[in-house]
CHARMM internal coordinates of N, CA and C (Angstrom, degrees):
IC EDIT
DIST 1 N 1 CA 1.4470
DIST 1 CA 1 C 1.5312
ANGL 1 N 1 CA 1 C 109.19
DIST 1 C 2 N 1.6186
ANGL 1 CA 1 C 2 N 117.00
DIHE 1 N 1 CA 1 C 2 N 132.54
DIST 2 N 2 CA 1.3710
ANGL 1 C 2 N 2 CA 105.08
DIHE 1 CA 1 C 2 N 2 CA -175.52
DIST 2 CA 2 C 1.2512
ANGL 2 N 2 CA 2 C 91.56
DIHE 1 C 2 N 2 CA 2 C -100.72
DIST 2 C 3 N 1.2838
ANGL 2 CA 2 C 3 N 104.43
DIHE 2 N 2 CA 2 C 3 N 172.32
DIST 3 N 3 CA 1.8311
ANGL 2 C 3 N 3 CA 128.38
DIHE 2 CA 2 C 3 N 3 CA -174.41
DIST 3 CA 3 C 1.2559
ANGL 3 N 3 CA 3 C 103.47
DIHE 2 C 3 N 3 CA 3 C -155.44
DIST 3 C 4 N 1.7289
ANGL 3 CA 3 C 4 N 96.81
DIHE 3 N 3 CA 3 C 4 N 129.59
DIST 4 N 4 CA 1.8933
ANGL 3 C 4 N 4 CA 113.16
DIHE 3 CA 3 C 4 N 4 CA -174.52
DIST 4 CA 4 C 1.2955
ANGL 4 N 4 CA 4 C 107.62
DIHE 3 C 4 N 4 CA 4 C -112.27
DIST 4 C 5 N 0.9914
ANGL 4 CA 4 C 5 N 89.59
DIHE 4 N 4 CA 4 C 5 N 142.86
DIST 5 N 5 CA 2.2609
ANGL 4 C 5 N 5 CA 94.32
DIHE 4 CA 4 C 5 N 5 CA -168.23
DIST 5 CA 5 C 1.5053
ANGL 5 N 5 CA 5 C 102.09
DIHE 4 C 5 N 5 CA 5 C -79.67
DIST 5 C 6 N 1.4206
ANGL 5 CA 5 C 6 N 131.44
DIHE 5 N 5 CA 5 C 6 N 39.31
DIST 6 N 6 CA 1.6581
ANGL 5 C 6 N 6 CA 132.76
DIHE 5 CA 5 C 6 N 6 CA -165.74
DIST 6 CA 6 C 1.6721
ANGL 6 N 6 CA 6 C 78.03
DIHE 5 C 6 N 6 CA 6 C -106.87
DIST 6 C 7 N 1.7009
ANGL 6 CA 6 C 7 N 107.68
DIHE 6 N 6 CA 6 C 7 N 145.52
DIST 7 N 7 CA 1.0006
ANGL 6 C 7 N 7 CA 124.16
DIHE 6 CA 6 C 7 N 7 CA 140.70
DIST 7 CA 7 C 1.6117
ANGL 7 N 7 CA 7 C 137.23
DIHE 6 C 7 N 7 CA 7 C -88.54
DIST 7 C 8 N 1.6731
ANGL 7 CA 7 C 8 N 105.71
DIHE 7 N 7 CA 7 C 8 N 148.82
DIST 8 N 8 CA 1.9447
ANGL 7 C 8 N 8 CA 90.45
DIHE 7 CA 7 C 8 N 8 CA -171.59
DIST 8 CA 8 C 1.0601
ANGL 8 N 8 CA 8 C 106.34
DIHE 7 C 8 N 8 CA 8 C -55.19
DIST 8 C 9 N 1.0105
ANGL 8 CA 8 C 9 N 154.67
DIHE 8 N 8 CA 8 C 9 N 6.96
DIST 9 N 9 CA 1.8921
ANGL 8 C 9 N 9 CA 134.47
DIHE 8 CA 8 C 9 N 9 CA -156.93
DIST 9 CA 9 C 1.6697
ANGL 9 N 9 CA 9 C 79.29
DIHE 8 C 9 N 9 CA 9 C -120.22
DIST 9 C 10 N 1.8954
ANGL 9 CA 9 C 10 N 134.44
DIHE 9 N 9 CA 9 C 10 N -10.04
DIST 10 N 10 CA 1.4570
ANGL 9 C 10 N 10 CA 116.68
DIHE 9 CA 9 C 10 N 10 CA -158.68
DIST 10 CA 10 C 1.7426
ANGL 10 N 10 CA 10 C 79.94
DIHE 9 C 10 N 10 CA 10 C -88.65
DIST 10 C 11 N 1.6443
ANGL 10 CA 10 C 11 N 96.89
DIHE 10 N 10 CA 10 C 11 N -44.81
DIST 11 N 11 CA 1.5571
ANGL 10 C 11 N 11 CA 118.80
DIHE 10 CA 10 C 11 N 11 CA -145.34
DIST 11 CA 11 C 1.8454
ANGL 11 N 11 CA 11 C 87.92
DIHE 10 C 11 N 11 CA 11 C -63.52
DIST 11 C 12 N 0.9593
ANGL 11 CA 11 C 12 N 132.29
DIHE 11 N 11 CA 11 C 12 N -42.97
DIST 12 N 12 CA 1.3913
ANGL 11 C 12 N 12 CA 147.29
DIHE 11 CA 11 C 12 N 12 CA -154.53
DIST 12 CA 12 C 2.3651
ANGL 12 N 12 CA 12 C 100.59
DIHE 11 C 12 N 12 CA 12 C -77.14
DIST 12 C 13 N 1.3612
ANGL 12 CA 12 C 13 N 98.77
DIHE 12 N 12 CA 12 C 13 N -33.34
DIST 13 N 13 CA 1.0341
ANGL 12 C 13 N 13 CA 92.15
DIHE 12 CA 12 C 13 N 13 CA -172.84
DIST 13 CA 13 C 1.7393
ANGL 13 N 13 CA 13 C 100.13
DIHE 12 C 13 N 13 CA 13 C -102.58
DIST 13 C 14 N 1.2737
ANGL 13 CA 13 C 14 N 126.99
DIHE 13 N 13 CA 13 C 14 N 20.61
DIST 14 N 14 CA 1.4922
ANGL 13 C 14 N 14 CA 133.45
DIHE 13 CA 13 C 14 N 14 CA -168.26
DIST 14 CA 14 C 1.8907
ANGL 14 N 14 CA 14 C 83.77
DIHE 13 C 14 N 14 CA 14 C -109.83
DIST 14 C 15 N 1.2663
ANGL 14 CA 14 C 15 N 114.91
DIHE 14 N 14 CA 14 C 15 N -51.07
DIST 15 N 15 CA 1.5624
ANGL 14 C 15 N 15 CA 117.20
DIHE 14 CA 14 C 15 N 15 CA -160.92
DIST 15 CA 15 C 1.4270
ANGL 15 N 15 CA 15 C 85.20
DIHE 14 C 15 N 15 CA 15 C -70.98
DIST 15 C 16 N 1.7363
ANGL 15 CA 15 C 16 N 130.29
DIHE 15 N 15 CA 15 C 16 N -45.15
DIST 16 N 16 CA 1.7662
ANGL 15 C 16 N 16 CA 121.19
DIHE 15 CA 15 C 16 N 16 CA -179.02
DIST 16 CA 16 C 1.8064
ANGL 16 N 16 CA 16 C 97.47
DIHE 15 C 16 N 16 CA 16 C -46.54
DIST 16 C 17 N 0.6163
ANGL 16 CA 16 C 17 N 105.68
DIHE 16 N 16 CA 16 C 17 N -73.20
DIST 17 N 17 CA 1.8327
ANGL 16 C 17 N 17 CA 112.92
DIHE 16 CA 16 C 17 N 17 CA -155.42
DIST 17 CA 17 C 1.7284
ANGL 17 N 17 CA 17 C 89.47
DIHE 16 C 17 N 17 CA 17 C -65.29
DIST 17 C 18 N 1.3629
ANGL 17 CA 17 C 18 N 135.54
DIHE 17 N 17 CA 17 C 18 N -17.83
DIST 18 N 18 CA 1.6497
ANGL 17 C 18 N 18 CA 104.51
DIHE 17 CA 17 C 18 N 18 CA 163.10
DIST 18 CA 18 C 1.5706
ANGL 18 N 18 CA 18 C 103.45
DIHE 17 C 18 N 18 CA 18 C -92.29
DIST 18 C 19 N 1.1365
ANGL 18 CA 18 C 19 N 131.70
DIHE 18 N 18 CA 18 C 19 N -11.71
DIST 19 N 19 CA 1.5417
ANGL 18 C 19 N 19 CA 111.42
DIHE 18 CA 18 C 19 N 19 CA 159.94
DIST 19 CA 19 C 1.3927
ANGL 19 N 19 CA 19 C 120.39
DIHE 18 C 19 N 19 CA 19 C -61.56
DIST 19 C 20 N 1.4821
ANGL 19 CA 19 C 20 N 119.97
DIHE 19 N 19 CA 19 C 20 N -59.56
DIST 20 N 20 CA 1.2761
ANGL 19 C 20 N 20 CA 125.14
DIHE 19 CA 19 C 20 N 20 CA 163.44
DIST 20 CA 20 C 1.4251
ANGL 20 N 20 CA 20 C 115.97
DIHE 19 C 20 N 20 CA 20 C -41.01
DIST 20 C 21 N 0.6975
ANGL 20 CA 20 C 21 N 137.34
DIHE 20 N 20 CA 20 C 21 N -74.37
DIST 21 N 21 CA 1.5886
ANGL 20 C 21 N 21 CA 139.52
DIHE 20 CA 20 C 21 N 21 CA 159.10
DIST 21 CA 21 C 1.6232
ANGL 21 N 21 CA 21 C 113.22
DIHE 20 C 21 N 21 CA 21 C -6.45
DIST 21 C 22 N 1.0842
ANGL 21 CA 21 C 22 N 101.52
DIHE 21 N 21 CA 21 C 22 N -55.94
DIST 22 N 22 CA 1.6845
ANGL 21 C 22 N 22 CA 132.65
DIHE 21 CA 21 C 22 N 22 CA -172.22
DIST 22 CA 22 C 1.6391
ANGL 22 N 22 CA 22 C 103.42
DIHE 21 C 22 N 22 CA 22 C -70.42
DIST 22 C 23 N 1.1327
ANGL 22 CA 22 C 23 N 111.99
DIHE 22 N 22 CA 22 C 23 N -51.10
DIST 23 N 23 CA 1.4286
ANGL 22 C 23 N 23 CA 135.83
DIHE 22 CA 22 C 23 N 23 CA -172.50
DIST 23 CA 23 C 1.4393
ANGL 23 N 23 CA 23 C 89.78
DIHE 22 C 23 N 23 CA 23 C -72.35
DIST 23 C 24 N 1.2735
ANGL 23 CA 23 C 24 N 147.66
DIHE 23 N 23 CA 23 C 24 N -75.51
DIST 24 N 24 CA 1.1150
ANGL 23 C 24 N 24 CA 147.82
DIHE 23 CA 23 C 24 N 24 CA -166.75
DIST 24 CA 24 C 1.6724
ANGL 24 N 24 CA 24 C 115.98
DIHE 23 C 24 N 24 CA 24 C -45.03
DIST 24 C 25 N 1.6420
ANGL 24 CA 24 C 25 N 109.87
DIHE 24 N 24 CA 24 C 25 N -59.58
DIST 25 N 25 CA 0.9688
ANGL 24 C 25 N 25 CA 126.97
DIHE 24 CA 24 C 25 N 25 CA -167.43
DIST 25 CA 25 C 1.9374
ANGL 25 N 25 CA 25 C 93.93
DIHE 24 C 25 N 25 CA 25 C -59.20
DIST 25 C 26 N 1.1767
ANGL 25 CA 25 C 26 N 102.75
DIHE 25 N 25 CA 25 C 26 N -44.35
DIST 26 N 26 CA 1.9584
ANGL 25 C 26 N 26 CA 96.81
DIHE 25 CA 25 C 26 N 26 CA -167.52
DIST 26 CA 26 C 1.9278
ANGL 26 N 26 CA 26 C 90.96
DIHE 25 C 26 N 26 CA 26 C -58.13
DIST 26 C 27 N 1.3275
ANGL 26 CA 26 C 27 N 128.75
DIHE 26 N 26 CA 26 C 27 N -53.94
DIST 27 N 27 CA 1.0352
ANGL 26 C 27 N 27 CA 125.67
DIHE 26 CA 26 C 27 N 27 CA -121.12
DIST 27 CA 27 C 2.1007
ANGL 27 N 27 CA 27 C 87.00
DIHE 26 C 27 N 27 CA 27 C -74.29
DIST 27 C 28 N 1.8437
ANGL 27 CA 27 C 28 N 93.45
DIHE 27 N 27 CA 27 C 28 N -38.96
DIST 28 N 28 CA 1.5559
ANGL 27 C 28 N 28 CA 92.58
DIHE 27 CA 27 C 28 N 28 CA -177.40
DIST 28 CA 28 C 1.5852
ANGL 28 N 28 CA 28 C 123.23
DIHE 27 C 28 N 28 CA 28 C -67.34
DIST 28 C 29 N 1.0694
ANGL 28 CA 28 C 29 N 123.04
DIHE 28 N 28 CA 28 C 29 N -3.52
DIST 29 N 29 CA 1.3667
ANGL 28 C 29 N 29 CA 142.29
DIHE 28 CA 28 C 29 N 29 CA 174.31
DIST 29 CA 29 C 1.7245
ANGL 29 N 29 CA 29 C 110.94
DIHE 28 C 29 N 29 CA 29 C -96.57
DIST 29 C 30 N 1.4267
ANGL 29 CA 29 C 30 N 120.95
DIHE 29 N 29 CA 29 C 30 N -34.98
DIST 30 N 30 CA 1.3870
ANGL 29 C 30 N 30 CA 95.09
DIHE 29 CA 29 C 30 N 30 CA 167.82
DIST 30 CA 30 C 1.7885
ANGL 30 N 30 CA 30 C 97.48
DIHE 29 C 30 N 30 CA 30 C -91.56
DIST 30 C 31 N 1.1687
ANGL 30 CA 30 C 31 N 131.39
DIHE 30 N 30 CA 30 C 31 N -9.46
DIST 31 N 31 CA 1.7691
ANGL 30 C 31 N 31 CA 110.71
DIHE 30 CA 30 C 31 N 31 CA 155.95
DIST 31 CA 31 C 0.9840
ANGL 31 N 31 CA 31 C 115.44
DIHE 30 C 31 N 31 CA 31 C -37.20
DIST 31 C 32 N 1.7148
ANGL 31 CA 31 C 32 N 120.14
DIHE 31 N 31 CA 31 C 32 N -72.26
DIST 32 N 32 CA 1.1758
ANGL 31 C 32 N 32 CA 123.00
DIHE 31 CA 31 C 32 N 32 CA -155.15
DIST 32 CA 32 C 1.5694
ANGL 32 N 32 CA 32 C 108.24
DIHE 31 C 32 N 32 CA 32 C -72.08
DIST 32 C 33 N 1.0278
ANGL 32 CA 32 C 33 N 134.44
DIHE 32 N 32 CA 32 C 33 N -43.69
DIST 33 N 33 CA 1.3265
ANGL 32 C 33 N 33 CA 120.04
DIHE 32 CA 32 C 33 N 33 CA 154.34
DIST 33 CA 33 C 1.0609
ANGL 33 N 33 CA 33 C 145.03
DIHE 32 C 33 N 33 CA 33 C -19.12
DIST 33 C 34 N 2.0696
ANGL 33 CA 33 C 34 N 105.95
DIHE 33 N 33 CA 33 C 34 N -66.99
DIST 34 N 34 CA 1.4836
ANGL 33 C 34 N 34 CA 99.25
DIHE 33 CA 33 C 34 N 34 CA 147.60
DIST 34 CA 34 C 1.8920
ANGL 34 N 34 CA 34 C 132.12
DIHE 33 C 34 N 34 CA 34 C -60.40
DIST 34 C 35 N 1.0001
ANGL 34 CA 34 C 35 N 92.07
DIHE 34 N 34 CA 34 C 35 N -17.19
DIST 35 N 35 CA 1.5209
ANGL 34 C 35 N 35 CA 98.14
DIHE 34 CA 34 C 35 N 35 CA 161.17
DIST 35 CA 35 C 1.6027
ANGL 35 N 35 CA 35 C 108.71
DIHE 34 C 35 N 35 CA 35 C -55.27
DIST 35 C 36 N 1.3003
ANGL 35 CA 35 C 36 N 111.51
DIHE 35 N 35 CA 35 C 36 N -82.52
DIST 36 N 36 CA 1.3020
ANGL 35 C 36 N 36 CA 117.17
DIHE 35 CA 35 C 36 N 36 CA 176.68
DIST 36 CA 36 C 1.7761
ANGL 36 N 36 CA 36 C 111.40
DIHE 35 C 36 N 36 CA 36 C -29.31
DIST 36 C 37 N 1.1278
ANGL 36 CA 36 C 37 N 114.71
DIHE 36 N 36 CA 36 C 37 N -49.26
DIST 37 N 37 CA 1.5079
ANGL 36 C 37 N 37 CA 103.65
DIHE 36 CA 36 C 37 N 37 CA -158.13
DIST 37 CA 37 C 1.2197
ANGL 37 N 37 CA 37 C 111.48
DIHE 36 C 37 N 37 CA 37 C -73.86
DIST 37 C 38 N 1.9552
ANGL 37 CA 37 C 38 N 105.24
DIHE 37 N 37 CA 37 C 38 N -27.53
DIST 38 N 38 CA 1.6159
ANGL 37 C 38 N 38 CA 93.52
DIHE 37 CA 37 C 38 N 38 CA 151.16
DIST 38 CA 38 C 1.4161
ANGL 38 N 38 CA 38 C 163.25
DIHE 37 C 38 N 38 CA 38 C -58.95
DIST 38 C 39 N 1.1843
ANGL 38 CA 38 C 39 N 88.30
DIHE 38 N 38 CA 38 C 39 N -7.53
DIST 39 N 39 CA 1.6965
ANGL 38 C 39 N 39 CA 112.71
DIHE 38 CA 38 C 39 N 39 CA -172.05
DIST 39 CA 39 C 1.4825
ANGL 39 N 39 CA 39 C 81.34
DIHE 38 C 39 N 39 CA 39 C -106.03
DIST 39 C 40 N 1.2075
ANGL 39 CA 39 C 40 N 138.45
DIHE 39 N 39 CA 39 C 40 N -63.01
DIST 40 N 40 CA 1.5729
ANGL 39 C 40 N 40 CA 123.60
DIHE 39 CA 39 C 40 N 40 CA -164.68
DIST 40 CA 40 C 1.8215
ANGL 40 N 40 CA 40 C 96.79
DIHE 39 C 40 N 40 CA 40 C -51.42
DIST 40 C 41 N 0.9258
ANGL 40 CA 40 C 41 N 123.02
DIHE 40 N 40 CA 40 C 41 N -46.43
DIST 41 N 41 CA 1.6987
ANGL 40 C 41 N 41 CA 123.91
DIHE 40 CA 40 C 41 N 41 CA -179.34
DIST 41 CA 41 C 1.2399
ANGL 41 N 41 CA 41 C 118.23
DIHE 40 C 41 N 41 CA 41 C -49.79
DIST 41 C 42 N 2.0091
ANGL 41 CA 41 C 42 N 104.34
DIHE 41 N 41 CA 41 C 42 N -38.10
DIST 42 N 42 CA 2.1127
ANGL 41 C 42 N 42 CA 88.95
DIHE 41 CA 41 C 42 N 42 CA -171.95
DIST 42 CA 42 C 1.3158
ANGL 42 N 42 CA 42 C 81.53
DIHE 41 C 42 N 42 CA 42 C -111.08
DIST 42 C 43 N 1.8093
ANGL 42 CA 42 C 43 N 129.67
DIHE 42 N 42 CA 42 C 43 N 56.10
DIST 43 N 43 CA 1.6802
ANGL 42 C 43 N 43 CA 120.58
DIHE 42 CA 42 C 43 N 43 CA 144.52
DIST 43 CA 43 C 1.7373
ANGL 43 N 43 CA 43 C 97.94
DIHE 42 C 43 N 43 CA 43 C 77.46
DIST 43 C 44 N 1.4462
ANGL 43 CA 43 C 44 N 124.28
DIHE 43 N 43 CA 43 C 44 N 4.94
DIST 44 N 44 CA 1.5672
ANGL 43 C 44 N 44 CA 99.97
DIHE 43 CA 43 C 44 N 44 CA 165.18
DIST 44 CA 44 C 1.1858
ANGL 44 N 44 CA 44 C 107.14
DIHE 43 C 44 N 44 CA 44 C 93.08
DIST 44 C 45 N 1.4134
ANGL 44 CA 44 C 45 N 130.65
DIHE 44 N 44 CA 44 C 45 N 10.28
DIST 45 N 45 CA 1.7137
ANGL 44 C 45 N 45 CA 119.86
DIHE 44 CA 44 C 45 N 45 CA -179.81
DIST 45 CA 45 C 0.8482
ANGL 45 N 45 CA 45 C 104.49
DIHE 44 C 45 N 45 CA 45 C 179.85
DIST 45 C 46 N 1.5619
ANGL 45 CA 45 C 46 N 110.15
DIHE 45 N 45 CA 45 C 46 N 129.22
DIST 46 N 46 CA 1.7769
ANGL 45 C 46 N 46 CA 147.07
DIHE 45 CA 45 C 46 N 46 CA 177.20
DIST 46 CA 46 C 1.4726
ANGL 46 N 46 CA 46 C 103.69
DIHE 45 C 46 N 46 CA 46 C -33.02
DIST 46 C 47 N 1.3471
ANGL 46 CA 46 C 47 N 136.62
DIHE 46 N 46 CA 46 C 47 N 116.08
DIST 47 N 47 CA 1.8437
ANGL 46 C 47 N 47 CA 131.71
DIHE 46 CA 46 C 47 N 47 CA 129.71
DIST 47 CA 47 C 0.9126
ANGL 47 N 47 CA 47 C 127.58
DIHE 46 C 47 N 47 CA 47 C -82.51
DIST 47 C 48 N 1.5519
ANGL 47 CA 47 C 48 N 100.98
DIHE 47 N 47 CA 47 C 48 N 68.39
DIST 48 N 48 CA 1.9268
ANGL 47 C 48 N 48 CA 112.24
DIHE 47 CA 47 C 48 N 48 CA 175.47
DIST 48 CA 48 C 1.5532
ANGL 48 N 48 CA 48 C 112.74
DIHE 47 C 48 N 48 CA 48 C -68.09
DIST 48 C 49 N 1.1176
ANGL 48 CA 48 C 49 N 100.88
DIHE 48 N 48 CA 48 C 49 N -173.32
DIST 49 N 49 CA 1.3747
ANGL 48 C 49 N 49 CA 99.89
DIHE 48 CA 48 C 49 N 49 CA 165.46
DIST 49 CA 49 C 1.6657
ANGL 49 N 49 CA 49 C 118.56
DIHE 48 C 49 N 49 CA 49 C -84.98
DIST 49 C 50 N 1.1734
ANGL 49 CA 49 C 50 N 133.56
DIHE 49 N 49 CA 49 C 50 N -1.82
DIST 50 N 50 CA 1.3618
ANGL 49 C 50 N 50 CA 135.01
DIHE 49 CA 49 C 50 N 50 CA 157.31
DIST 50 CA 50 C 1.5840
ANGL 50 N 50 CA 50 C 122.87
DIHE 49 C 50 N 50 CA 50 C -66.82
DIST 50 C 51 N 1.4110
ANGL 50 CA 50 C 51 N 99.73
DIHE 50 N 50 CA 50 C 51 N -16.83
DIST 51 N 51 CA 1.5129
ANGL 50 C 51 N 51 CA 110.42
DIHE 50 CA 50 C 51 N 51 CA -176.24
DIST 51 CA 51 C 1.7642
ANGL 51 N 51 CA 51 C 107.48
DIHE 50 C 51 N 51 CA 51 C -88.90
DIST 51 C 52 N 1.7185
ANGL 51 CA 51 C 52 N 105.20
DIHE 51 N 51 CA 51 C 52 N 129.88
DIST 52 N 52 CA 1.7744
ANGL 51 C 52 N 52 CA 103.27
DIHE 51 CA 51 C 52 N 52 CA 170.07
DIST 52 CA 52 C 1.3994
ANGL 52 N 52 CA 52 C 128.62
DIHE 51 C 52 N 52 CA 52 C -36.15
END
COOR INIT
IC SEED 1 N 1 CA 1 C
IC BUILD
């Protein structure tokens, strides 16, 4: 049987920061998505003001 010299309060704040982690990573991926679906909506290209 192995045994790790981590305490619960270390082990407890390792599982916080992979939720957060976790939590983060989903939230920037449904951005960019909705990102994406915006640009698929106005046809894929900027009407800045540089554009005729």
């Amino acid at each position: 049987e192995k045994r790790y010299p981590l305490t619960t309060k270390t082990l407890e704040r390792m599982l916080s920061m992979s939720v957060i982690t976790e939590s983060a990573s989903d939230a920037a991926y449904d951005l960019l998505r909705f990102i994406q679906k915006k640009i698929d909506k106005s046809g894929g290209y900027d009407r800045g003001e540089k554009d005729p």
